[in-house]
DRENDO-1510 file (C-alpha; in Angstrom, 1 decimal, always signed):
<recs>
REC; n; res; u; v; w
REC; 1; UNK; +18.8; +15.9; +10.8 .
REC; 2; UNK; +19.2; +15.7; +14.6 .
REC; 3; UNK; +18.1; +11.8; +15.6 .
REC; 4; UNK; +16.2; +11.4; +18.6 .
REC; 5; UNK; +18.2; +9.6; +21.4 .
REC; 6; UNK; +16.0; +6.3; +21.4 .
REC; 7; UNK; +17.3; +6.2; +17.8 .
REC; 8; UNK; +20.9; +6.9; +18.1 .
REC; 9; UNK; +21.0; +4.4; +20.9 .
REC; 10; UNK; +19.7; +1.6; +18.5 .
REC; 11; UNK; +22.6; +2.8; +15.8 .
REC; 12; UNK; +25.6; +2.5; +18.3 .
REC; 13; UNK; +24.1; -1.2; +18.6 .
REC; 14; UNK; +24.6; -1.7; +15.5 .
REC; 15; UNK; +27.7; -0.4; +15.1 .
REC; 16; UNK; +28.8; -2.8; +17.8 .
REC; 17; UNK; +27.7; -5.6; +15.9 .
REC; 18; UNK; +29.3; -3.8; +12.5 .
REC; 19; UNK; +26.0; -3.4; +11.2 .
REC; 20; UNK; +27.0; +0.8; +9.6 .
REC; 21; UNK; +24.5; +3.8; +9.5 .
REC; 22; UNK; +25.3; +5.6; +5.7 .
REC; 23; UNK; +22.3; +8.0; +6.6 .
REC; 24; UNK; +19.1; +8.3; +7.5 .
REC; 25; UNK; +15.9; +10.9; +8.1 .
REC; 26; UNK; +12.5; +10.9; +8.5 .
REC; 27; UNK; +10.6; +8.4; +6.1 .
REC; 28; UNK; +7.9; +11.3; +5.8 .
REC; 29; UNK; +6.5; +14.8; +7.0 .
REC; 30; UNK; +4.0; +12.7; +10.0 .
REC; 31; UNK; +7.5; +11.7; +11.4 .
REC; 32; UNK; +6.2; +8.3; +11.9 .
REC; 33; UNK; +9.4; +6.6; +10.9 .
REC; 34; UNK; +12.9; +6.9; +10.4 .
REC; 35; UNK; +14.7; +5.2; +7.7 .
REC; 36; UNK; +18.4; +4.4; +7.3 .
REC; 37; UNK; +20.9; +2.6; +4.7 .
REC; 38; UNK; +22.6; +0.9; +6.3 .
REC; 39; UNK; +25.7; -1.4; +5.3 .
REC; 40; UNK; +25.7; -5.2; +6.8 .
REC; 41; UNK; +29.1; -7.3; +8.1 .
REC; 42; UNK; +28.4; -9.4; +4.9 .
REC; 43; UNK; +28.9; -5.8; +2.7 .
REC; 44; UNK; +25.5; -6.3; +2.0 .
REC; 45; UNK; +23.3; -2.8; +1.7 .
REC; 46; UNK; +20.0; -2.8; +3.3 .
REC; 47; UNK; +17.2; -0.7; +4.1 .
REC; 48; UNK; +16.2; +0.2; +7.7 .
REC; 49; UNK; +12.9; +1.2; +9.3 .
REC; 50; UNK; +12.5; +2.4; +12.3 .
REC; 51; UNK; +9.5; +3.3; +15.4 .
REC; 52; UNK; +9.1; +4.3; +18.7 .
REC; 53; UNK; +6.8; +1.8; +20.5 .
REC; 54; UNK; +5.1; +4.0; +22.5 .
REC; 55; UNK; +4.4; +6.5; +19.5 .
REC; 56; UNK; +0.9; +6.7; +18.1 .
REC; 57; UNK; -1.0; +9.0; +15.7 .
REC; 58; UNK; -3.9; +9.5; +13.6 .
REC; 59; UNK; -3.1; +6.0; +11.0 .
REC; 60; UNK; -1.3; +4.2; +13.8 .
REC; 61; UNK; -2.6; +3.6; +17.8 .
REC; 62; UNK; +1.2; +1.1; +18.0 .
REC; 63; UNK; +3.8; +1.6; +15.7 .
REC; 64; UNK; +4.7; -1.7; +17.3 .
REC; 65; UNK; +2.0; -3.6; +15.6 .
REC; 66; UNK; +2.8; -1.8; +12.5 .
REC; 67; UNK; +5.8; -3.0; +12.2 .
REC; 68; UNK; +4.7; -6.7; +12.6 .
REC; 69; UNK; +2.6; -7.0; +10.2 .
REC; 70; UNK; +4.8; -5.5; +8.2 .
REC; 71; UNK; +7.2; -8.4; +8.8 .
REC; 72; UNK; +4.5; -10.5; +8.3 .
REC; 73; UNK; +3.4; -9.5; +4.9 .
REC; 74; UNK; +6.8; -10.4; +4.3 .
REC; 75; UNK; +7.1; -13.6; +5.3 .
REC; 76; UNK; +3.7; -14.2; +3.8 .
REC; 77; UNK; +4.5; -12.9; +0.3 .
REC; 78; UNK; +7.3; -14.7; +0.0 .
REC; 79; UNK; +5.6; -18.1; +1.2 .
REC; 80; UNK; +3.2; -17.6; -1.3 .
REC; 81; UNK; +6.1; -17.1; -4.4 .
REC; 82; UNK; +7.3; -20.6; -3.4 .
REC; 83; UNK; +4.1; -22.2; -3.2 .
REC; 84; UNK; +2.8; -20.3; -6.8 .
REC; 85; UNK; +6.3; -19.0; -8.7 .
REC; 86; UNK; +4.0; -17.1; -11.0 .
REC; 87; UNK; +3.3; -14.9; -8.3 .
REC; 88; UNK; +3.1; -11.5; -9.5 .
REC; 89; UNK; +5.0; -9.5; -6.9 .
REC; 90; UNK; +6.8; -9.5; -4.2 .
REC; 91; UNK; +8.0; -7.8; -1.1 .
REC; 92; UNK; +11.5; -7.1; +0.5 .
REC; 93; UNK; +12.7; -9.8; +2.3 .
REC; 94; UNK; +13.1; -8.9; +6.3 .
REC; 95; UNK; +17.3; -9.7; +7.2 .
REC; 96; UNK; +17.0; -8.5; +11.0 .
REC; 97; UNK; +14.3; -7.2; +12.8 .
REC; 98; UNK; +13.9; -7.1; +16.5 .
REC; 99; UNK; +9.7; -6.9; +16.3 .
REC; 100; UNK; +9.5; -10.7; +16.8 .
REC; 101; UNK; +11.1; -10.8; +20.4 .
REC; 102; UNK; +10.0; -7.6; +21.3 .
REC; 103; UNK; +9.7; -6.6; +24.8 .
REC; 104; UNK; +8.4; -3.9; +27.7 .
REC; 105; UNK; +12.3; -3.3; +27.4 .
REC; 106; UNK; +12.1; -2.2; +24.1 .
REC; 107; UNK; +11.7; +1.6; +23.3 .
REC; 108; UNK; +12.2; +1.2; +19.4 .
REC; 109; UNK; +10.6; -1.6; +16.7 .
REC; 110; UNK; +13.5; -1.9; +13.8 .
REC; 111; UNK; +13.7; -4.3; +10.6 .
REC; 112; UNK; +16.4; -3.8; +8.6 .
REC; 113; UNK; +15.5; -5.1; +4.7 .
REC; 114; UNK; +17.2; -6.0; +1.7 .
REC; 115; UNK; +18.2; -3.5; -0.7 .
REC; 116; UNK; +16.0; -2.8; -3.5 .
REC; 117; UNK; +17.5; -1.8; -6.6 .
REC; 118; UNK; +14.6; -0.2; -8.2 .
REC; 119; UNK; +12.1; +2.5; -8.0 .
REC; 120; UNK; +8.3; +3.1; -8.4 .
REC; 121; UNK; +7.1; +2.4; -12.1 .
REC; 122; UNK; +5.7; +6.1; -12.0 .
REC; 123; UNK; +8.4; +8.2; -10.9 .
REC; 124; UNK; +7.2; +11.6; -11.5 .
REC; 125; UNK; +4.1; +13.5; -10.1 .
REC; 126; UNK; +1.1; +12.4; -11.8 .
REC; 127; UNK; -0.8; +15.5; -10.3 .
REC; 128; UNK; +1.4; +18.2; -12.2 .
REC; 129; UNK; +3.0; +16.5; -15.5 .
REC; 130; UNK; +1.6; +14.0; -17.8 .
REC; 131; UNK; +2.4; +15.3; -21.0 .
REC; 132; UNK; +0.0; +12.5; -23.5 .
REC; 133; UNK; +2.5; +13.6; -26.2 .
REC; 134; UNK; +5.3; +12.5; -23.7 .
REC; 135; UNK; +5.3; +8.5; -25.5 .
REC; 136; UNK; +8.0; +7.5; -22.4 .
REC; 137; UNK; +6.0; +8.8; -19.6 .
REC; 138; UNK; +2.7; +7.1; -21.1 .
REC; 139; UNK; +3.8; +4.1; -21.9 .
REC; 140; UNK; +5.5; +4.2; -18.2 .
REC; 141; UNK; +1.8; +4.2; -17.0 .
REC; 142; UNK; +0.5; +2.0; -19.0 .
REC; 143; UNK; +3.0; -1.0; -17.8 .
REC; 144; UNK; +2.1; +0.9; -14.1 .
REC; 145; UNK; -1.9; -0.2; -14.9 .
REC; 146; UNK; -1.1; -3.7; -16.1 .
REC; 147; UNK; +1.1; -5.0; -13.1 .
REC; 148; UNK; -1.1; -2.6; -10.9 .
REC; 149; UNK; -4.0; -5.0; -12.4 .
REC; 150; UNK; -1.9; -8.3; -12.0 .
REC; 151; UNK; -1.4; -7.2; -8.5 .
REC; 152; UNK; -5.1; -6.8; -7.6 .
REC; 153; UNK; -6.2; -9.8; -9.4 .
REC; 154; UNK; -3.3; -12.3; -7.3 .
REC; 155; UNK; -4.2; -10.2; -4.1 .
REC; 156; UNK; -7.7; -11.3; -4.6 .
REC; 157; UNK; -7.2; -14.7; -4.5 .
REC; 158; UNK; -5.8; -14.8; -1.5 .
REC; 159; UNK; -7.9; -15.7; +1.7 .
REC; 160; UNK; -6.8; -17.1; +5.1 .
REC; 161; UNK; -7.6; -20.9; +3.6 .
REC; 162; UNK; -5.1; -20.0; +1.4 .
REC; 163; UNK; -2.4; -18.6; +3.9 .
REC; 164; UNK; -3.0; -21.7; +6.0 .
REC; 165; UNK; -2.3; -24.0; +3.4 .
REC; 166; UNK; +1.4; -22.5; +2.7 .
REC; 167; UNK; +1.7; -22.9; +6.6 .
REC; 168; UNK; +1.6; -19.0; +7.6 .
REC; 169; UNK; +0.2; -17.7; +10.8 .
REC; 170; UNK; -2.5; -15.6; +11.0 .
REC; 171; UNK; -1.6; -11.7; +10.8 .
REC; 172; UNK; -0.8; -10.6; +14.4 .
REC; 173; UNK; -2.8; -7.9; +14.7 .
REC; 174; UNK; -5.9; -6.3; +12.8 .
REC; 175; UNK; -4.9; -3.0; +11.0 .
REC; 176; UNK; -7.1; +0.1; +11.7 .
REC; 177; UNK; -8.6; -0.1; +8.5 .
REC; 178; UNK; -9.6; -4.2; +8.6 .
REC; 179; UNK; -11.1; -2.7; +11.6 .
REC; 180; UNK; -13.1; -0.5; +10.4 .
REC; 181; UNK; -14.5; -2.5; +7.9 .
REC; 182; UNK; -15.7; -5.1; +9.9 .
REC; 183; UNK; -17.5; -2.5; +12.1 .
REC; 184; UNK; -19.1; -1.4; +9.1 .
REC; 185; UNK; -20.0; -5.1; +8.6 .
REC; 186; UNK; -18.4; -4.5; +4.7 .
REC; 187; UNK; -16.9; -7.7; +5.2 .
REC; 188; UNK; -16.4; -11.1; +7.4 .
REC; 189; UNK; -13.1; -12.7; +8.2 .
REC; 190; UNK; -14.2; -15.8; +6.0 .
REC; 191; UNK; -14.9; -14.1; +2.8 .
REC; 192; UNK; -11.9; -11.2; +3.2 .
REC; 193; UNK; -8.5; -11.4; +1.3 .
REC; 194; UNK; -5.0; -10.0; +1.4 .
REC; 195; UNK; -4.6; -6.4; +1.5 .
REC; 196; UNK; -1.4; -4.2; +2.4 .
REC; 197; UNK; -3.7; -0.9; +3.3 .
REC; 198; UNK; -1.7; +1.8; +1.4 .
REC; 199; UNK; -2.0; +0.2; -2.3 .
REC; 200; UNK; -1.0; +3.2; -4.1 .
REC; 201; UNK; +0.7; +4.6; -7.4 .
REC; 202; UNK; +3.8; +5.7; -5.1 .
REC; 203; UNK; +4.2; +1.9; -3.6 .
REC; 204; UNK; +4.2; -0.1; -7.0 .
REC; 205; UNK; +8.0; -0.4; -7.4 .
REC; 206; UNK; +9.7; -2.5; -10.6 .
REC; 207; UNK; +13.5; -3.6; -10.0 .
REC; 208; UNK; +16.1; -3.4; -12.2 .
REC; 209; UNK; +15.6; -6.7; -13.8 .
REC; 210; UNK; +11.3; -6.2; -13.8 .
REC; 211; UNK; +10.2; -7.4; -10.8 .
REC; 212; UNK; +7.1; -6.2; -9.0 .
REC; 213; UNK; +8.1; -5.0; -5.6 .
REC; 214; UNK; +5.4; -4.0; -3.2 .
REC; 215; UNK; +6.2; -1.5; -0.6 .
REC; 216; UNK; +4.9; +0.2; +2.9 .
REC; 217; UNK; +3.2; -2.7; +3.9 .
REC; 218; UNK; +3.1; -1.5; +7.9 .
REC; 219; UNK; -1.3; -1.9; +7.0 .
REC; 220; UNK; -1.5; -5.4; +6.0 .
REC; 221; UNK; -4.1; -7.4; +6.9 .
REC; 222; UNK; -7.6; -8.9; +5.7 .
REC; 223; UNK; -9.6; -6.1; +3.2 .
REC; 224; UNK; -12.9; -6.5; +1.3 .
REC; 225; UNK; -12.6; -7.9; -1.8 .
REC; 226; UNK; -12.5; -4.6; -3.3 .
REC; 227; UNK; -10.3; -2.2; -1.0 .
REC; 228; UNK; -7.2; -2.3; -2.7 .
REC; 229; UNK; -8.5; -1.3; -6.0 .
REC; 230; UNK; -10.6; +1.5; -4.3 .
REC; 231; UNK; -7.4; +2.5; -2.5 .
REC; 232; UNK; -5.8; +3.4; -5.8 .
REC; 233; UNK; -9.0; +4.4; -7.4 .
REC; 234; UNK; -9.6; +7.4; -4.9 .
REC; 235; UNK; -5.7; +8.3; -4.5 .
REC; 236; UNK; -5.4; +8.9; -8.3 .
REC; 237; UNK; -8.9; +10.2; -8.8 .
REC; 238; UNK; -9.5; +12.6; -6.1 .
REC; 239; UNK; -5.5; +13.0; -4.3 .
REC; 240; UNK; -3.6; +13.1; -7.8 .
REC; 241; UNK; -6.2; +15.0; -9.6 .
REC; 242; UNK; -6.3; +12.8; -12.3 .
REC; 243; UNK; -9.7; +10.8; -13.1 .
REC; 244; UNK; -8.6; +10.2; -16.1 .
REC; 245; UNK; -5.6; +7.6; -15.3 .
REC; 246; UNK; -8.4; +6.5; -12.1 .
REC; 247; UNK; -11.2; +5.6; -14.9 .
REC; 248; UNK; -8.5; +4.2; -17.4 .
REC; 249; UNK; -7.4; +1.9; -14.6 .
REC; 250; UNK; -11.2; +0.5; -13.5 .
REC; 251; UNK; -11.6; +0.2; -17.0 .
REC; 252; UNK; -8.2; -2.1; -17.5 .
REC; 253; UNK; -9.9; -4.2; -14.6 .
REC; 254; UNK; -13.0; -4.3; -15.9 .
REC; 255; UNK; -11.6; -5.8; -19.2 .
REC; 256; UNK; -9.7; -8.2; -17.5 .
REC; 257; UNK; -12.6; -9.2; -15.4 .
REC; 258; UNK; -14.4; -9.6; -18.3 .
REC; 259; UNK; -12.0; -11.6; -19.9 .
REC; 260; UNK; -11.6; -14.0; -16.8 .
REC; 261; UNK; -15.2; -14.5; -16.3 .
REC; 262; UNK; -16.1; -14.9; -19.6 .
REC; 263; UNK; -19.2; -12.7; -19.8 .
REC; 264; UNK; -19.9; -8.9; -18.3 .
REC; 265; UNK; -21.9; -8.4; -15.0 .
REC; 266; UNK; -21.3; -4.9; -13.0 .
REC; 267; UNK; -22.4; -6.7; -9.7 .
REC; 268; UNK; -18.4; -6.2; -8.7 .
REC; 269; UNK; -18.7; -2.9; -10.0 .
REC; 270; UNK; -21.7; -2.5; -7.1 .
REC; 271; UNK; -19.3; -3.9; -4.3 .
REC; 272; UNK; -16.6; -1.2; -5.6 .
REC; 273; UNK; -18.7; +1.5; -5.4 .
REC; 274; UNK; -19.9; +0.5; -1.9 .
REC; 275; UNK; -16.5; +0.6; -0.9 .
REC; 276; UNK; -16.0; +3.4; -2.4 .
REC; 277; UNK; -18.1; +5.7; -1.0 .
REC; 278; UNK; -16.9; +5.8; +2.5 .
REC; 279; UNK; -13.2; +6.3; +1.3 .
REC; 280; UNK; -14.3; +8.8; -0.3 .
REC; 281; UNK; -16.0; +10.4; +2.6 .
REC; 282; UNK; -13.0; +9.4; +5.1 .
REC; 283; UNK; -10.8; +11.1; +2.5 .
REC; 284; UNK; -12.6; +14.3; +2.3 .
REC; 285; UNK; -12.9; +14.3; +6.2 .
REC; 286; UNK; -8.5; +13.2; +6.2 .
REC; 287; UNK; -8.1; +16.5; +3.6 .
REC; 288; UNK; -10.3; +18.6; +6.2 .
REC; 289; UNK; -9.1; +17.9; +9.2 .
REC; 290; UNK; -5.7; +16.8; +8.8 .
REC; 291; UNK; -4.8; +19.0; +5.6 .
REC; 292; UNK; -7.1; +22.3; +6.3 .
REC; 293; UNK; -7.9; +22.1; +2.6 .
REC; 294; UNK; -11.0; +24.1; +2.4 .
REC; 295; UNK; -14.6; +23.0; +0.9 .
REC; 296; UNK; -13.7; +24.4; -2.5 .
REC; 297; UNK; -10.6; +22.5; -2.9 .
REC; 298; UNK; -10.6; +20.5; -6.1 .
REC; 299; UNK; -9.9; +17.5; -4.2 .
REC; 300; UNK; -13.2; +17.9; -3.2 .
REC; 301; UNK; -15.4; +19.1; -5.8 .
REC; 302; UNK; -13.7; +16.0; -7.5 .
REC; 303; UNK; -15.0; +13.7; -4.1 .
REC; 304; UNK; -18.3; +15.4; -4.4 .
REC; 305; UNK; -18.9; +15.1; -7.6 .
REC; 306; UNK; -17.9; +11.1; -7.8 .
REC; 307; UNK; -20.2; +10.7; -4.7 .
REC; 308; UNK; -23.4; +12.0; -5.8 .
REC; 309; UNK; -23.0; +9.8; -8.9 .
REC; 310; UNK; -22.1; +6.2; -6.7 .
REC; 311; UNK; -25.0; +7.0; -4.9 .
REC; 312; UNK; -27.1; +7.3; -7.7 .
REC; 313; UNK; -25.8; +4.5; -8.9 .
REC; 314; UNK; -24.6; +5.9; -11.7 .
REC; 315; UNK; -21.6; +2.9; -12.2 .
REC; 316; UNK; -20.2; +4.4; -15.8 .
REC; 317; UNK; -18.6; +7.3; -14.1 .
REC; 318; UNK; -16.1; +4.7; -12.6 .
REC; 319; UNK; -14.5; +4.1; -15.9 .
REC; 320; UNK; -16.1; +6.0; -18.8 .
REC; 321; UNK; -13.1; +8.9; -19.4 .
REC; 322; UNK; -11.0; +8.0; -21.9 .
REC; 323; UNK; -7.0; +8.9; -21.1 .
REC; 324; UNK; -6.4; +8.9; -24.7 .
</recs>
C-alpha cells in the first residue's frame, strides 16, 4: 500500500532509533488507522497503531483522544490485574507511545504494543459457517460465551471508586458513546462502570497459553451497567445474523446471574432491554446511512422484529432460542 507521508515520516523515526517497520496497512476499510509490526532494538516484536490527529469521522471527532484512552485502558487493566490477580482479562501492554506528551507539533498519535501471540477465540465468520455438527467450531464458542461472560461480569464491577483505589486517573476524555448515554440520561458518572465501547465477538482474543486478551479499546470509558453485554448482544443478533448464539449468550448470563444472586429477578433484564433498544435503532440508522443496506435487509427485519418485542416488553425473546 502506498503510506501517506505523515506516516512514512513517523517510520524513518523509528528507524533512526532502530525501532524496524516489517509491514503495515490500513487496520480497516474506514481507513481510520494504520497498523504496523514492527521489530524493537531489544528484538522484541510489537504491534503498532497509528492516527492522524487532525482526522475525524463518523465514530471518532479526534483520533487523538482515541488513542489515549486507549493507553489508558491499558494502564488501567493492568493496575487492576495487580490489585485482583484473578482478573479475567487483560489488555496489551503499551511499550512506546508518543500520545502522552503530545503536542500542536504532532501530526500523528502512535503506540507501539506488545506482541500478542494469539487470536480471537472465534476465528471464522459466524454469519456464514456454523456447522452444529462441526463439535470443534461449537465447543470453540462455547469457551467464547464463558470468558465473554467472565468478562462482563469483572467489567461490571468496576466503577471509578474502584479505579481510584488502584491509584489510576480518571479516563482523559469521554468517548462518543459515554456521551451519548449521559445525554440520554441512561446513566450518571457515579453509578457507571468500565466499558471498552467495541465489546464484540471479533475483539475477544485467547493467547497461546489461555489468556483473555481484550482488544480495540480506542472507546474506553464509563458505560451503563449494561452496554457491553448489549454491544455483543446486537452485533451477533442483528450484524452476524445469528440470534441463536445472541439468545444462547443472555441466557449464559442470565444463569450466571442467577447463580450469583441467589434467586431470579428480570429487573436487569429491564435495564438491558432499555439499552437495548436505542442500539438497536442507532444500528439500523449506522446500516442505512453508512452501509446503504435497504429496509428489507435481514439485518433489519431481524432489528425490527427484536424491537417491537423490547417494547412490548416481551423480555423472553432475549434468550428463549435454543442453539442446540
Amino acid at each position: 500500500m502506498d503510506i501517506p507521508a505523515p506516516f512514512q515520516s513517523v517510520f524513518a523515526k523509528w528507524q533512526a532509533h532502530e525501532i524496524t517497520v516489517l509491514e503495515s496497512n490500513w487496520t480497516s476499510t474506514s481507513k481510520r488507522h494504520i497498523g504496523a509490526k514492527v521489530k524493537m532494538p531489544d528484538g522484541q516484536f510489537g504491534f503498532a497503531k497509528l492516527a492522524l490527529n487532525n482526522a475525524r469521522d463518523w465514530d471518532e471527532p479526534d483520533m487523538l483522544l482515541g488513542m489515549q484512552r486507549e493507553v489508558w485502558w491499558s494502564k488501567v487493566i493492568h493496575g487492576l490485574r495487580q490489585h485482583r490477580p484473578s482478573f479475567p482479562f487483560t489488555s496489551p501492554t503499551v511499550l512506546q507511545t508518543n500520545v502522552e506528551c503530545a503536542n500542536s507539533n504532532s501530526e500523528v498519535s502512535w503506540i507501539i504494543f506488545e506482541h500478542i501471540n494469539g487470536k480471537p477465540i472465534v476465528d471464522w465468520d459466524v454469519t456464514t459457517n456454523l456447522d452444529q455438527t462441526n463439535e470443534e467450531l461449537v465447543q470453540k464458542f462455547f469457551r467464547f460465551v464463558s470468558k465473554a461472560v467472565d468478562c462482563l461480569f469483572a467489567l461490571n464491577s468496576i466503577t471509578h471508586n474502584v479505579v481510584r483505589e488502584v491509584g489510576m486517573d480518571d479516563v482523559p476524555s469521554l468517548p462518543h458513546g459515554s456521551r451519548r448515554w449521559l445525554k440520554k440520561r441512561f446513566m450518571d458518572l457515579d453509578t457507571a462502570v468500565l466499558g471498552n465501547g467495541a465489546f464484540e465477538i471479533g475483539n475477544i482474543w485467547e493467547t497461546d497459553d489461555g489468556q483473555v486478551v481484550i482488544m480495540d479499546n480506542e472507546f474506553a470509558g464509563w458505560y451503563p451497567r449494561y452496554d457491553s453485554l448489549s454491544y455483543l448482544y446486537h452485533r451477533l443478533y442483528c450484524n452476524c445474523r445469528r440470534p441463536d448464539m445472541a439468545c444462547y449468550l443472555c441466557g449464559e448470563y442470565v444463569s450466571r446471574n442467577d447463580e450469583v444472586r441467589g434467586c431470579q429477578d428480570d429487573f436487569y433484564l429491564r435495564d438491558l432491554s432499555r439499552i437495548l433498544q436505542p442500539r438497536l435503532l442507532s444500528g439500523w440508522y449506522n446500516d442505512t446511512v453508512r452501509r446503504r443496506l435497504p429496509p428489507w435487509h435481514k439485518n433489519h427485519r431481524l432489528r425490527y422484529w427484536l424491537y417491537w418485542h423490547l417494547r412490548r416488553n416481551h423480555l423472553q425473546v432475549l434468550f428463549n432460542k435454543n442453539f442446540r
